[in-house]
C-alpha positions in Angstrom: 20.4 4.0 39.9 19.3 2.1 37.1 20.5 2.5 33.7 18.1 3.1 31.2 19.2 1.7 27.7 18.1 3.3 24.6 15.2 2.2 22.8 15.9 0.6 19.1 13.3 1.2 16.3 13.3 -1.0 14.1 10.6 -0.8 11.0 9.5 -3.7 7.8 8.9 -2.4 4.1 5.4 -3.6 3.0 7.0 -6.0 0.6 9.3 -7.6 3.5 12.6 -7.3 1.7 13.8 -4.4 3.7 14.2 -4.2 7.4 15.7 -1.0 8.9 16.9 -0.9 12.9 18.3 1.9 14.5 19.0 2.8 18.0 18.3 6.8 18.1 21.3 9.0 19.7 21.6 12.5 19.6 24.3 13.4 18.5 25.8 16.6 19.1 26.8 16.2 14.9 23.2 17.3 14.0 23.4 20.3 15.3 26.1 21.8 12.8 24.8 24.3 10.5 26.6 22.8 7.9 24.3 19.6 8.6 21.1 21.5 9.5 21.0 24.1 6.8 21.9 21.7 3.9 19.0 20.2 1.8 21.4 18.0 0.0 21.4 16.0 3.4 19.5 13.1 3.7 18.5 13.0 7.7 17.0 9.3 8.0 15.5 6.9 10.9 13.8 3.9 10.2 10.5 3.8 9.3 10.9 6.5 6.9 14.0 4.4 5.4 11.7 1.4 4.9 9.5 3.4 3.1 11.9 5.0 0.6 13.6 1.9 0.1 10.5 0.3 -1.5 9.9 3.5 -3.9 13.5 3.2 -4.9 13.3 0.1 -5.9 10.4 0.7 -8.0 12.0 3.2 -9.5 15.2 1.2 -9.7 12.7 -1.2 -11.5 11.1 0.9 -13.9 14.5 2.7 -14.8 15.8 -1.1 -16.0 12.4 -2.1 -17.6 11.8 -5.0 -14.5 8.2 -5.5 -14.0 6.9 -3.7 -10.6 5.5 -7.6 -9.7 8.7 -9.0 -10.3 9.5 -11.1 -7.4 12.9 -10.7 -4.9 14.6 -13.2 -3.3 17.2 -11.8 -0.8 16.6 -9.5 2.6 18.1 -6.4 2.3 18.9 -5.8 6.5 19.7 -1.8 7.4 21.9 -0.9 10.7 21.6 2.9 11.0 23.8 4.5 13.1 24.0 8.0 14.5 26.5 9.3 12.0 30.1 10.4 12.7 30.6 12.6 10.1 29.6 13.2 6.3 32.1 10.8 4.7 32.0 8.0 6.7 32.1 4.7 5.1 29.0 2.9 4.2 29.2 -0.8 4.5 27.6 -3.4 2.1 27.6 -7.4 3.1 26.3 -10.0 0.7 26.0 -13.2 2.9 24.2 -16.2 1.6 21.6 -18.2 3.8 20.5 -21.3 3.0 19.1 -20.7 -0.8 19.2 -17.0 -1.1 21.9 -14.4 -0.8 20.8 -11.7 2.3 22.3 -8.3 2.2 23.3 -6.7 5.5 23.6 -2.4 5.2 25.3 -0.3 7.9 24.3 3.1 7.1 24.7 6.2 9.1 21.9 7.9 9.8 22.5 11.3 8.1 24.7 11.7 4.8 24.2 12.9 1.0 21.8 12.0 -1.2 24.0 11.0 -3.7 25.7 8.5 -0.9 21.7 7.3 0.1 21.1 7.1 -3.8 24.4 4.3 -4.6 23.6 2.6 -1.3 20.2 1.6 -2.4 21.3 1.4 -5.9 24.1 -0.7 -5.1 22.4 -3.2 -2.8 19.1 -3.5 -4.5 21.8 -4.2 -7.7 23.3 -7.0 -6.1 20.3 -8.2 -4.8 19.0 -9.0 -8.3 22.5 -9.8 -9.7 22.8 -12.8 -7.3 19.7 -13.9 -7.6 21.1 -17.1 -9.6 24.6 -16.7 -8.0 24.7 -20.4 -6.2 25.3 -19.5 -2.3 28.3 -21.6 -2.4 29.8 -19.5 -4.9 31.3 -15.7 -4.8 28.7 -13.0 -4.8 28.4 -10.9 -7.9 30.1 -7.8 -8.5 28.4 -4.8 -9.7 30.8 -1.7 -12.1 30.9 1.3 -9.6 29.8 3.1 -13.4 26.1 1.5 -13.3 25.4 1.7 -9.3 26.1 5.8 -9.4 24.5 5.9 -12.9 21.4 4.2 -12.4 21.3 6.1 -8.8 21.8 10.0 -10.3 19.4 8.9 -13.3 16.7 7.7 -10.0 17.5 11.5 -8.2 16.8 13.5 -10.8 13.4 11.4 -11.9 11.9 10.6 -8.5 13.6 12.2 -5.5 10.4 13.4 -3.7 9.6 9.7 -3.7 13.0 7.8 -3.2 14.8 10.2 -0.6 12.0 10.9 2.4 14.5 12.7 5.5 13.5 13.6 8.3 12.6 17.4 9.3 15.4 19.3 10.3 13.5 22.0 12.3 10.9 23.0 14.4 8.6 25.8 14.4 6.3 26.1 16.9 6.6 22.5 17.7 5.3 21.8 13.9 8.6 20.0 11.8 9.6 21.1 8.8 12.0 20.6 6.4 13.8 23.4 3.8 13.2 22.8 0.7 14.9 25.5 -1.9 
């Protein structure tokens, strides 16, 4: 008997900067009430994250005054994985390719919205702060004050737009998400 591996998705933003993979499991985690009942969770796969990423940065964007044409230099590459639990880490590499700094993201696939908010915050920070960073040198570093800042200040003026989950239930075979 053959065994069948699992199929990864993997999804572009329009703009090209972000590109999300993820290999779907699932996990016996999503099942939890305390996962499936709570609309602070963000449930995420990938073309949905590609998606979101781009209207957070344009919020990111607006909220620092940064033209919406401005242009971007480094990929911002997402790993999701099926998550663990709540609080697991998120991990954020800065690795420089030839002339440009590329971010690599390993994000689990369900956690907060304030977690979703500083990832995107904090990479899409870097991103711009090491835009003249040579790649030889150190990547810049970004106060933890300004990454969760700038991401509750995004929340609370564009969340229908930066944070799109994916529906924790079905009713007769139609998805839907709780919304309070």
């Amino acid at each position: 008997e053959a065994t069948a591996f699992p199929v990864q998705q993997s999804a572009r933003s329009v703009s090209g900067q972000f590109q999300v993979t993820y290999t779907p499991n699932n996990s016996p985690f999503y099942h939890r009430p305390i996962v499936s009942t709570n609309t602070a969770i963000c449930r995420l796969d990938a073309p949905l994250l590609a998606v979101a990423a781009e209207h957070f940065k344009a919020a990111l964007r607006h909220e620092l005054g940064i033209s919406a044409n401005a242009d971007w230099n480094g990929k911002i590459f997402i790993e999701l994985h099926s998550a663990r639990s709540l609080d697991e880490p998120v991990l954020i590499a800065s690795q420089p390719f030839i002339q440009v700094w590329n971010y690599r993201v390993d994000l689990p696939d369900m956690l907060s919205q304030n977690r979703y908010a500083r990832t995107l915050s904090a990479v899409l920070l870097l991103e711009m702060a090491n835009r003249k960073t040579p790649v030889t040198g150190r990547s810049a570093q970004i106060p933890d004050w300004f990454v969760d800042g700038l991401a509750r200040q995004i929340l609370t003026a564009d969340n229908d737009k930066v944070v799109l989950s994916v529906p924790t239930n079905r009713v007769n075979s139609i998805a839907m998400n709780r919304v309070d």
